[in-house]
C-alpha positions as CSV (number, residue, x, y, z in Angstrom):
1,X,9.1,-21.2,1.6
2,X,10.1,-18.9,4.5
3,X,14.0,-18.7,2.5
4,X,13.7,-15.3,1.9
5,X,16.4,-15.9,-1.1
6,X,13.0,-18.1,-2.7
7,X,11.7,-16.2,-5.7
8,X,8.9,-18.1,-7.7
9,X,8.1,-16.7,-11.7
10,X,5.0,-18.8,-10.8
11,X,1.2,-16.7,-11.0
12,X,0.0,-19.3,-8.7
13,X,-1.4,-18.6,-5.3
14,X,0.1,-21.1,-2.7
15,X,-2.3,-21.8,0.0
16,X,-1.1,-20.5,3.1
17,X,-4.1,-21.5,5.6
18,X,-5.9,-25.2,6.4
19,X,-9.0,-23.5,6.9
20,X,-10.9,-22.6,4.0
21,X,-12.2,-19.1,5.5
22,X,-8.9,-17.8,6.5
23,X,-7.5,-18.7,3.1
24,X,-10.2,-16.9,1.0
25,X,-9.6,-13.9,3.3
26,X,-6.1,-13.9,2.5
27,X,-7.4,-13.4,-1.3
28,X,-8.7,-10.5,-3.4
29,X,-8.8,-9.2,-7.1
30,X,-7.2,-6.0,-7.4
31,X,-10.4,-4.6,-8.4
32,X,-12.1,-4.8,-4.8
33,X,-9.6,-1.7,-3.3
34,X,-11.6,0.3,-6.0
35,X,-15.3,-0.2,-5.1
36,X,-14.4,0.0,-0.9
37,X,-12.8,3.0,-1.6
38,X,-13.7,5.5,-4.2
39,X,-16.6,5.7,-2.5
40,X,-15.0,6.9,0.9
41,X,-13.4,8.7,-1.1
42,X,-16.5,10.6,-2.8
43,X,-17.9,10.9,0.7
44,X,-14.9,12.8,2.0
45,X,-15.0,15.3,-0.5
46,X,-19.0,15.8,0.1
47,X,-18.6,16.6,3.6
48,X,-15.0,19.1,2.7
49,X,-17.1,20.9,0.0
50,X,-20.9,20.9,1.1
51,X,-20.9,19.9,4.8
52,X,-18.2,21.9,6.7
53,X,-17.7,24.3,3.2
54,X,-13.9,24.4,3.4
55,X,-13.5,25.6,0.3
56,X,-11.6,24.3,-3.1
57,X,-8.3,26.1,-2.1
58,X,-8.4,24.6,1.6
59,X,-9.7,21.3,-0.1
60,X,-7.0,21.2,-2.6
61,X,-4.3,21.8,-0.1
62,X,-5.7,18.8,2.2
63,X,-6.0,16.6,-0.1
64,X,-2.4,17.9,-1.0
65,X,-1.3,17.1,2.3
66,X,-3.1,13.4,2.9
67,X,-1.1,12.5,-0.1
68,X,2.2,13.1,1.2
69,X,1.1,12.1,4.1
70,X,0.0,8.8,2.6
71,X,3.6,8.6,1.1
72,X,5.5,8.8,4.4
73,X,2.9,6.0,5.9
74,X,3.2,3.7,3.1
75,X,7.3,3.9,3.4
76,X,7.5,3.6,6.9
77,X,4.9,0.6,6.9
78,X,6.7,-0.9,4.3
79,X,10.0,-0.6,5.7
80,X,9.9,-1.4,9.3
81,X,6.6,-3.0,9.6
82,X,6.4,-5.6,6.2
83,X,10.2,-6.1,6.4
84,X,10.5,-6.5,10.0
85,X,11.0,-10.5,10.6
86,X,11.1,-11.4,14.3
87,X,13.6,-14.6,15.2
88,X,10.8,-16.8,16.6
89,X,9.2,-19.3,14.9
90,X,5.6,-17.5,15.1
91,X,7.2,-14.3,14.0
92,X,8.6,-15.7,10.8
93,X,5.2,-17.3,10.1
94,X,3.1,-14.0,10.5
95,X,6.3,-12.4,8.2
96,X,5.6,-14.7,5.5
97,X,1.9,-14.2,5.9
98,X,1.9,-10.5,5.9
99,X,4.7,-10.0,3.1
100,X,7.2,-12.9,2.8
101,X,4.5,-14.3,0.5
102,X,4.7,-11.9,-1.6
103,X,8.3,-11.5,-2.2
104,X,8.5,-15.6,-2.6
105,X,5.5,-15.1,-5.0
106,X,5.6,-11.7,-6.1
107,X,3.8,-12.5,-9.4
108,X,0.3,-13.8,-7.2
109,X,-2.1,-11.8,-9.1
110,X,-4.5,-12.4,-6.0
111,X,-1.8,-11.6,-3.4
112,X,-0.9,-8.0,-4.6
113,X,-3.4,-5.8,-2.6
114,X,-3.9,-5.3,0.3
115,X,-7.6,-8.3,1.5
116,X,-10.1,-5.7,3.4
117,X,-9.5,-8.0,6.2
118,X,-6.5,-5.7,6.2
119,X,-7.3,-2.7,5.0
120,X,-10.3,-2.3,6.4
121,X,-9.4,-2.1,10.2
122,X,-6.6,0.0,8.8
123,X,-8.1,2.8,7.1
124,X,-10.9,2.5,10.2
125,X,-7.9,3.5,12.6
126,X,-6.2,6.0,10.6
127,X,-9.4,7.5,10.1
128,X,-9.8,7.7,14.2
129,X,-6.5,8.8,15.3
130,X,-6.6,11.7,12.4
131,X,-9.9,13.0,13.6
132,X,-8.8,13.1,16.9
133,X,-6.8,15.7,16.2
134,X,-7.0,17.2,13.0
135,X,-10.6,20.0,13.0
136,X,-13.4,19.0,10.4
137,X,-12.5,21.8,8.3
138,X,-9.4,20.1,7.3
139,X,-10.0,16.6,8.0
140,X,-12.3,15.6,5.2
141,X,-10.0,16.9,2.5
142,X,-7.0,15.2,4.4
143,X,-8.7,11.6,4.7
144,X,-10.0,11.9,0.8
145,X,-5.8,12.4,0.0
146,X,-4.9,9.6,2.2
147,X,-7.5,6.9,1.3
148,X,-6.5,7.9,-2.7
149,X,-2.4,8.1,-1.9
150,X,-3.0,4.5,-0.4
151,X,-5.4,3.6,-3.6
152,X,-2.8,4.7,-5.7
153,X,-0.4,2.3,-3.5
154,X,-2.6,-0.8,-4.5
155,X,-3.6,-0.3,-7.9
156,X,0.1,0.8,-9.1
157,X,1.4,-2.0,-7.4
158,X,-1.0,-4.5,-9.2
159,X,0.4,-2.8,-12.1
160,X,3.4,-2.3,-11.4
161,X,3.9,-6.5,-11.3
162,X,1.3,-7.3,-14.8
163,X,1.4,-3.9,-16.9
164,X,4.4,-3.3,-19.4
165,X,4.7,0.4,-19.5
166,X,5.7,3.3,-22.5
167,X,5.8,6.2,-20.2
168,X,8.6,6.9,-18.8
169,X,7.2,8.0,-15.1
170,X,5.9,4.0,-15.2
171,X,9.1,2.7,-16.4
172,X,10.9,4.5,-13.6
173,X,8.6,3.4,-11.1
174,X,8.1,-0.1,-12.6
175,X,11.9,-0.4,-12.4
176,X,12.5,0.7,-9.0
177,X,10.6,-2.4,-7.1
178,X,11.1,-4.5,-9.5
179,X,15.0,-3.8,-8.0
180,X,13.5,-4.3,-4.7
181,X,12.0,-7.4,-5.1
182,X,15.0,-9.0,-7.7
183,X,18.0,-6.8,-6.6
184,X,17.9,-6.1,-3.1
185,X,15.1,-5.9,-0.6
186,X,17.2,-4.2,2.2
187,X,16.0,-0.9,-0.8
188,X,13.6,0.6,-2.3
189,X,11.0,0.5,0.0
190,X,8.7,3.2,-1.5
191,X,6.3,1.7,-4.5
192,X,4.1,4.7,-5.5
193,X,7.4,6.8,-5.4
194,X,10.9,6.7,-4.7
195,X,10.7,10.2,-2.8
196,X,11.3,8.6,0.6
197,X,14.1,6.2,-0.5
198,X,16.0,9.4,-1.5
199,X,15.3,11.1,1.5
200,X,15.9,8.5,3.4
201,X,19.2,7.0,1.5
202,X,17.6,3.4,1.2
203,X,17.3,3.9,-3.0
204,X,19.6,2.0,-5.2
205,X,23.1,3.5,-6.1
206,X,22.9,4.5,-9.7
């Protein structure tokens, strides 16, 4: 299962854990992102507005800026934290746990977003390290445009694998990983857009 040449057509979830908890963990409709979120979300833009009174324009630009922001992250993550597979034993196991699975099984429909035993701690210590640093007045509006570049991530990328698109933005997009995941996974790294793969040079040659 570890042959990273392995491509199933199969919607089934493999299990990947003997113990029952750890293998429900490892599971989640693509609906859950949504209700952890939005609300953080909402909350964000409470405290930008009402709280610390930022303003629309400031507000708009932050969110602005948490998007691309978001954009970079989710490249780099992708890239050279998903796709980095260690030589040891262990390290190929936690590959395969992490992402391997998904590229053996990429049409899992419960494998496809991220579990909040992930995203949870994740979005806890973004949200840390960014307040650290960045002042109220900016941070809420910042944080709201993160958490909805990286909801954007999960819920295209559900989509991405089960929709069949019209528009031609979706095509595009659909296209691209489904390159990355059929084609070549050395490419293609960005799912919510290909901006950093041109940047970058890791796109696929037209």
């Amino acid at each position: 299962m570890s042959n990273k040449n392995y491509i199933s057509n199969s919607h089934e979830s493999i299990p990947m854990f003997r113990n029952g908890l750890l293998e429900k963990l490892s599971k989640v409709h693509f609906s859950i992102p949504l209700f952890l979120y939005i609300p953080v979300i909402a909350w964000c833009c409470w405290m930008a507005l009402f709280q610390v009174q930022s303003g629309i324009i400031t507000w708009a630009l932050t969110v602005l800026a948490g998007i691309f922001v978001w954009s970079f992250v989710e490249y780099v993550m992708h890239r050279f934290v998903f796709h980095f597979e260690p030589s040891s034993k262990w390290g190929r196991r936690l590959h395969f746990i992490f992402h391997g699975v998904h590229h053996d099984y990429p049409n899992d429909a419960m494998r496809l977003v991220l579990p909040p035993s992930v995203s949870i701690p994740l979005a806890t210590g973004f949200y840390l390290l960014y307040k650290s640093f960045i002042p109220d007045l900016y941070f809420y509006g910042f944080f709201a445009g993160f958490i909805g570049g990286y909801l954007f991530y999960d819920i295209s990328h559900y989509a991405l694998h089960h929709f069949n698109f019209k528009g031609r933005f979706w095509k595009k997009l659909k296209k691209h990983h489904m390159m990355h995941h059929y084609a070549d996974a050395t490419r293609g790294y960005g799912v919510s857009s290909s901006f950093w793969d041109k940047i970058f040079r890791s796109d696929f040659q037209k």
